[in-house]
C-alpha positions as CSV (number, residue, x, y, z in Angstrom):
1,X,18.0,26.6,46.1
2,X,20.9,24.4,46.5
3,X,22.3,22.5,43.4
4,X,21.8,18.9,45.1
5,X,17.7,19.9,45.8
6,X,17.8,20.8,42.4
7,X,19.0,17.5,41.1
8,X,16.4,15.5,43.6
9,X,13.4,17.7,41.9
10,X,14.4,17.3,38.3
11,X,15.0,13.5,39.0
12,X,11.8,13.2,40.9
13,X,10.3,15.2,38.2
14,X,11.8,13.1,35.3
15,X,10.1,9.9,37.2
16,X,7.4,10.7,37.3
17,X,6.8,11.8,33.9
18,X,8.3,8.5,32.7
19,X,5.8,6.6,35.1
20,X,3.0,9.0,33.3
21,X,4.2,7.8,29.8
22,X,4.3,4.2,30.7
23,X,1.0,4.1,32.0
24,X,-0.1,6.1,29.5
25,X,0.9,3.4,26.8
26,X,-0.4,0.4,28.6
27,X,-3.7,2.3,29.2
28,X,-3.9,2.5,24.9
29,X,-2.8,-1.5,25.4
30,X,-2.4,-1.6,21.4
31,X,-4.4,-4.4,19.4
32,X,-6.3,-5.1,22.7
33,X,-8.0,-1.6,22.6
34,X,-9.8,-2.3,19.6
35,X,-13.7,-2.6,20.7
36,X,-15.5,-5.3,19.3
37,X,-18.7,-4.3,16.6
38,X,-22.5,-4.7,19.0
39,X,-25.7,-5.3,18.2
40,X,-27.3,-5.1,14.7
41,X,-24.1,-4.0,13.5
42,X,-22.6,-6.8,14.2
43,X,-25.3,-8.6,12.9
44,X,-24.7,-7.1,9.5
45,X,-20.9,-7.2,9.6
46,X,-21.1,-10.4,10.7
47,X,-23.5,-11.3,7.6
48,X,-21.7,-9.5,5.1
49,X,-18.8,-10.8,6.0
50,X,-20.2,-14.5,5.5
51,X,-21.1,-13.9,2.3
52,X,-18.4,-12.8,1.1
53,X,-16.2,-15.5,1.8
54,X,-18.2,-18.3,1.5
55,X,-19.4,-19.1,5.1
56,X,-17.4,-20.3,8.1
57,X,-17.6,-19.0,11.9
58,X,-17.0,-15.1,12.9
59,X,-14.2,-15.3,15.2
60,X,-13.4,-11.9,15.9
61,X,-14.6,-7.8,14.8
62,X,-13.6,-4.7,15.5
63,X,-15.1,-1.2,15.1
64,X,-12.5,1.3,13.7
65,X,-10.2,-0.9,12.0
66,X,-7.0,0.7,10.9
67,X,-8.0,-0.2,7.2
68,X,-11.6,0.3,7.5
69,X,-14.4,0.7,9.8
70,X,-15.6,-2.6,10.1
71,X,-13.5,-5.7,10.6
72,X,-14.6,-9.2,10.6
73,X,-12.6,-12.1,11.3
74,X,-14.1,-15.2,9.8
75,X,-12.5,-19.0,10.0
76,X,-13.3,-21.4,7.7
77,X,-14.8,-24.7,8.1
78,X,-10.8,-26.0,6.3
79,X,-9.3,-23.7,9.7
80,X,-8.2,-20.6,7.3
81,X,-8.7,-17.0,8.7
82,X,-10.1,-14.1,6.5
83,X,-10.1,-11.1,8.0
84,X,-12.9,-9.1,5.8
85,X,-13.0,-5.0,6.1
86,X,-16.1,-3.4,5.7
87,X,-17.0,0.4,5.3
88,X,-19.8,1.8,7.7
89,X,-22.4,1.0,4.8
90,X,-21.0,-3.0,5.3
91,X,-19.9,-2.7,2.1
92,X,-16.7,-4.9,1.3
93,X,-13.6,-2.8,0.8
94,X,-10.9,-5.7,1.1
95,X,-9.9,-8.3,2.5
96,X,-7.0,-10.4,4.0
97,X,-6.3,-14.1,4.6
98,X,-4.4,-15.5,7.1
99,X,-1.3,-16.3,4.4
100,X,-1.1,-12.3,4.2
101,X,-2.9,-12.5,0.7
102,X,-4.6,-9.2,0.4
103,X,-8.1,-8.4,-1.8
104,X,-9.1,-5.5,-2.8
């Protein structure tokens, strides 16, 4: 085989492997991948997570949280996010305001 062919299929190669790789990383899409907790979990999440803080409106969960398994986003009536992690048994395990405060 001819150097030149040789160059076209390794670049052609090379492409297509970087097109794999990129796709590949938008298909994980990052904080968007997260699913959201469903049915009577969520319910429990959601309440566990109420209770904890004090009440407010649950704005946002996720299932598989790097920090826990459950995470609930509440907002308080004053506008302040917590976001409260929960292990599978909705047990509180920390938690995080929206001024990057943790509690553990």
């Amino acid at each position: 085989m001819k150097t030149r062919n040789k160059l076209l299929i390794t670049g052609a190669a090379a492409l297509a492997l970087a097109g794999a790789g990129g796709g590949m990383a938008i298909a994980g899409g990052g904080d968007d991948s997260e699913a959201p907790i469903k049915g009577d979990a969520l319910d429990r999440a959601s309440a566990a997570a109420l209770e904890h803080v004090g009440g407010g409106e649950v704005t946002e969960t996720e299932v598989g949280d790097e920090e826990s398994f459950y995470e609930v986003e509440v907002t308080r009536e004053g506008g302040g996010e917590v976001d409260v992690q929960l292990d599978r048994a909705f047990k509180v395990v920390g938690q995080e305001s929206d001024s990057g405060e943790k509690d553990d």
